[in-house]
Structure formats: structure tokens, C-alpha cells
Backbone as a ProteinNet text record, in pm:
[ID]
protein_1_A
[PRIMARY]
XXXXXXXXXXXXXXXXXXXXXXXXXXXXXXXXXXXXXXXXXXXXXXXXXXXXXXXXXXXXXXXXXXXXXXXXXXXXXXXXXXXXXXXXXXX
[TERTIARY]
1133.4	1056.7	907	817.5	686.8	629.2	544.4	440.9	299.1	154.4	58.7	-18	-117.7	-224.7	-355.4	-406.4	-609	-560.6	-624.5	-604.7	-527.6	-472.5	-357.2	-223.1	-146.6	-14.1	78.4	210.3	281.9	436.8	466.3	629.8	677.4	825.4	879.9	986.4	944.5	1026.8	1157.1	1125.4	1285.7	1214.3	1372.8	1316.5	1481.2	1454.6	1573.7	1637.5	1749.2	1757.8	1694.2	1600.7	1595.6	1489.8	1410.2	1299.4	1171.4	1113.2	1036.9	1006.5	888	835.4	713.1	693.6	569.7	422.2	520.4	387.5	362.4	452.5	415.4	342.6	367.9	293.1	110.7	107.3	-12.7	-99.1	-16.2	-94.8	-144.7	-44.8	-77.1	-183.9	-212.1	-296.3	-428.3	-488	-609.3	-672.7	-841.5	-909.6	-887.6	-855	-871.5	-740.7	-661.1	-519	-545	-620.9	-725.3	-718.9	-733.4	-769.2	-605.2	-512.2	-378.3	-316	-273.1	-143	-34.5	43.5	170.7	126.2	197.2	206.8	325.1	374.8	457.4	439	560.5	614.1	737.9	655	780.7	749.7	905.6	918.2	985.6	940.6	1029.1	904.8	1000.4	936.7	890.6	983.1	928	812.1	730.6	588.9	608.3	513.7	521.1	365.8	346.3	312.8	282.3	191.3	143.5	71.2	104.3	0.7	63.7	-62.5	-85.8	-115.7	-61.7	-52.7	-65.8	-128.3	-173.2	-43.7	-52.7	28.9	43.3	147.1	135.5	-0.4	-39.4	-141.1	-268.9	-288.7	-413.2	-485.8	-599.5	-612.8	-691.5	-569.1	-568.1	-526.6	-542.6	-429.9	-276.6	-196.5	-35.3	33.3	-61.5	-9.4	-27	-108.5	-119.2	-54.4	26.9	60.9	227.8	241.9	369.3	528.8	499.4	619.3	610.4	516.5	527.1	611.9	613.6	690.8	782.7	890.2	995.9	966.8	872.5	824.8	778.2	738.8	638.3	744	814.8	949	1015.3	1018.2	1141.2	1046.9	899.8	806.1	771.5	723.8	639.2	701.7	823.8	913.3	1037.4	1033.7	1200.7	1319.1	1409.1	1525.6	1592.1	1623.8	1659.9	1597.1	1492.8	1393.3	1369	1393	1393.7	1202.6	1218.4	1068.4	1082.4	984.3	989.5	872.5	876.5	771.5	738.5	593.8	562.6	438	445.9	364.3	275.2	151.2	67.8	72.9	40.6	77.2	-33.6	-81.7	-181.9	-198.8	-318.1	-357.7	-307.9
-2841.1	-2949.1	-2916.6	-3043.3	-2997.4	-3093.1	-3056	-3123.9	-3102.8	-3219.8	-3161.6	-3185	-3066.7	-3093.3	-3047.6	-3137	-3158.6	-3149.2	-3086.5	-3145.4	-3041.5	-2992.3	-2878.7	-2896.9	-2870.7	-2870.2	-2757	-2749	-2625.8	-2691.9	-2591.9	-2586	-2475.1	-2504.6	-2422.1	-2355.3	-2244.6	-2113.7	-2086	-2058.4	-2017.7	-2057	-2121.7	-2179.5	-2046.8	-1973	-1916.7	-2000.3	-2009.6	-2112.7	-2282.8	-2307.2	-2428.5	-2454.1	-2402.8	-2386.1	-2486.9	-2486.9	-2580.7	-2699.1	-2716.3	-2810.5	-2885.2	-2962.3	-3016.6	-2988.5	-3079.1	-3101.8	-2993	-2948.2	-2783.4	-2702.2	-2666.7	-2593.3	-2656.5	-2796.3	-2856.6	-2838.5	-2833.7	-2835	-2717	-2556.5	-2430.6	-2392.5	-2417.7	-2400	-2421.2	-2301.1	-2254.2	-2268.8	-2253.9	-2270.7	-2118.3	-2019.1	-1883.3	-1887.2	-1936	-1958.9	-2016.5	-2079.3	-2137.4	-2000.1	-1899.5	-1820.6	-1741.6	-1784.3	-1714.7	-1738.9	-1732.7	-1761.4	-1849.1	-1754.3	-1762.7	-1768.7	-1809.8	-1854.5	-1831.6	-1745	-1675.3	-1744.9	-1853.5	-1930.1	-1896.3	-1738.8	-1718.2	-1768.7	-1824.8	-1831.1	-1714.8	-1731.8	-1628.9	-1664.9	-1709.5	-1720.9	-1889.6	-1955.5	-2110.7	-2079.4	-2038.5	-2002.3	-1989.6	-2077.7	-2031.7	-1953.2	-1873.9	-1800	-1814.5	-1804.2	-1811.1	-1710.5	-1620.5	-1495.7	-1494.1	-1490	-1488.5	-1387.1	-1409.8	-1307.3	-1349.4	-1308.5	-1292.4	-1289.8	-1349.7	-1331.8	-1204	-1110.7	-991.8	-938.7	-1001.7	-997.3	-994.9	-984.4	-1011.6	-906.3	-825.2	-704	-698.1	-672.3	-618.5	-534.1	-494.6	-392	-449.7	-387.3	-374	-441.1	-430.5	-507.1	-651.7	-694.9	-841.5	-890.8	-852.3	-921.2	-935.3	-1052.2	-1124.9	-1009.2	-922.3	-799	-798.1	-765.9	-721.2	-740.9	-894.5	-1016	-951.4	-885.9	-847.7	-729.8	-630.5	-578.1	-650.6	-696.6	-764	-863	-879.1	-957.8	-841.3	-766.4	-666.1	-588.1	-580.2	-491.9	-561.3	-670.9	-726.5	-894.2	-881.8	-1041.8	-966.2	-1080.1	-1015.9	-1056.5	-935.7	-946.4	-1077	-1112.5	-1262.5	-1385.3	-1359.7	-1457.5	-1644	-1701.8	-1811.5	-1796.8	-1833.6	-1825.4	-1911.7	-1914	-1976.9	-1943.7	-1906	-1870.1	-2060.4	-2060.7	-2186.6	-2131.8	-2179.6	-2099.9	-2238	-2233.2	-2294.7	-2332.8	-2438.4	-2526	-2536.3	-2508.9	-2470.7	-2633.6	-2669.3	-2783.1	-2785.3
-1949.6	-1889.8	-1899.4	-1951.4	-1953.1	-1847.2	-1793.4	-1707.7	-1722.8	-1686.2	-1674.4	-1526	-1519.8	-1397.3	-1496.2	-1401.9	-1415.1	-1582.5	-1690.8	-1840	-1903.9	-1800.1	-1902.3	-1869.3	-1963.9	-1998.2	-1979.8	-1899.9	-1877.6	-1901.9	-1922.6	-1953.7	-1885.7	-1782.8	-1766.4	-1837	-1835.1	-1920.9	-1867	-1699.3	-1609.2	-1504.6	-1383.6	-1267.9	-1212.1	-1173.4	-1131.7	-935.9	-932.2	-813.2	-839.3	-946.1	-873.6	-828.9	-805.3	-699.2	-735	-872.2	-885.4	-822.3	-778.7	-727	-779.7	-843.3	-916.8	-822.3	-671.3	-597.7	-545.2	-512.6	-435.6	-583.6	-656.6	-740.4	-732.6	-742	-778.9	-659.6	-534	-414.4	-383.9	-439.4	-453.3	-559.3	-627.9	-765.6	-712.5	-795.4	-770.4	-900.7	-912.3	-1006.8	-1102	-1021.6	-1058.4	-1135.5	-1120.5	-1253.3	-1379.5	-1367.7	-1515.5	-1626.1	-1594.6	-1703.4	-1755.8	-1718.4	-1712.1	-1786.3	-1917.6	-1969.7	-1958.6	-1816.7	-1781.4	-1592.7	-1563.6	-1414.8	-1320.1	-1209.6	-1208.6	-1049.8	-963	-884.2	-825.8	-676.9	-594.9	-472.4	-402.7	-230.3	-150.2	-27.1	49.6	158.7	271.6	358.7	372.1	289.1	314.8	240.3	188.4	139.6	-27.9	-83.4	-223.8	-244.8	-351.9	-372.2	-575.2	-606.4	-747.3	-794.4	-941.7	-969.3	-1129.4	-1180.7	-1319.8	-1389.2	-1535.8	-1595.3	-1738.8	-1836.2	-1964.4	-2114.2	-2175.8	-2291.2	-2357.8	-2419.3	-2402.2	-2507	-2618.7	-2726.7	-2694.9	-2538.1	-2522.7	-2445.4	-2495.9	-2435.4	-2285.4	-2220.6	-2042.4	-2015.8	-1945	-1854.8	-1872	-1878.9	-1923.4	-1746.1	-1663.4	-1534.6	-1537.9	-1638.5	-1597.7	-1704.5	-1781.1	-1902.5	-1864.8	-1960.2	-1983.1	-1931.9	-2028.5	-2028.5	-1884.3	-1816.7	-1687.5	-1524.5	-1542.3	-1517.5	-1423.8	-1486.7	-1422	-1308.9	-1370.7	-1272.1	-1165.4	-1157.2	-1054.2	-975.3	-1017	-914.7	-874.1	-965.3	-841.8	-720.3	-768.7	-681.4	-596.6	-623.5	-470.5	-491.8	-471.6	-446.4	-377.4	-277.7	-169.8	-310.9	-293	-379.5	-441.6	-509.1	-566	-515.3	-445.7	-414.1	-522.2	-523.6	-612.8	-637.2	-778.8	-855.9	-953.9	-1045.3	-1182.1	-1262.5	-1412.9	-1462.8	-1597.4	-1591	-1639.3	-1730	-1865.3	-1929.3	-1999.2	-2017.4	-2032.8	-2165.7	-2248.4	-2401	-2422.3	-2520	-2599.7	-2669.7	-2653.6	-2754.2	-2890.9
[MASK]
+++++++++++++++++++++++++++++++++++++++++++++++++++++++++++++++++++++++++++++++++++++++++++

């Protein structure tokens, strides 16, 4: 499924559970996600939560990039927590 906000375009990759929410993502979204790749959409706690991360080709630190992903759900997301990763479409 693709969707857009303000003039960019995302597609979700994995919604594990279900969880996606258009409006909830749009109402969560920050200007500072603008520079991200990939877009990484966990709850826990009734609370969603958004943190971005870089395509793996692109030189950062190895924490903010794509591969990382899984880390970063098992480290700082409660255990099977419903999320979804939505990756940004390139003109």
C-alpha cells in the first residue's frame, strides 16, 4: 500500500499486527523525519512512536541505517509490540 503526506510518497514494507494508521502516522510526523529514508512505526502503551533510519548505502553510522531495524525493535520496543516500517518513493 502506498500513501502520500505534505509532497512525499511512502509505501509500506511490513505492518506486523496491523497496526497502521494513516492518520495516526500523519498526526505523529515530524519535520525532522524529512531527512530519513525509512520510517520505523511502534505502539506500546496506546502511544505511537516514529524513528528513522537511512537506506543502508548511505554513509552514517551503522545505527541509523536500514540493516539496523531489527535491532532497534528488539532493543528499545516492548517484545512483539505491533509496528510497521514505511519507506519513502523516490520521484
Amino acid at each position: 500500500m502506498e500513501f502520500k503526506y505534505k509532497n512525499m510518497k511512502f509505501k509500506i514494507v511490513k505492518d506486523f499486527k496491523e497496526c497502521f494508521n494513516e492518520e495516526a502516522f500523519i498526526e505523529r510526523y515530524a519535520h525532522v523525519l524529512d531527512k530519513y529514508d525509512v520510517i520505523v512505526g511502534d505502539i506500546s502503551a496506546e502511544m505511537l512512536r516514529l524513528k528513522g533510519f537511512y537506506n543502508d548505502n548511505t554513509k552514517v553510522e551503522t545505527e541509523f541505517k536500514y540493516k539496523n531495524i531489527k535491532k532497534y525493535l528488539r532493543n528499545s520496543c516492548a517484545y512483539e509490540c505491533p509496528h510497521y516500517i514505511v519507506k519513502r518513493v523516490k520521484k
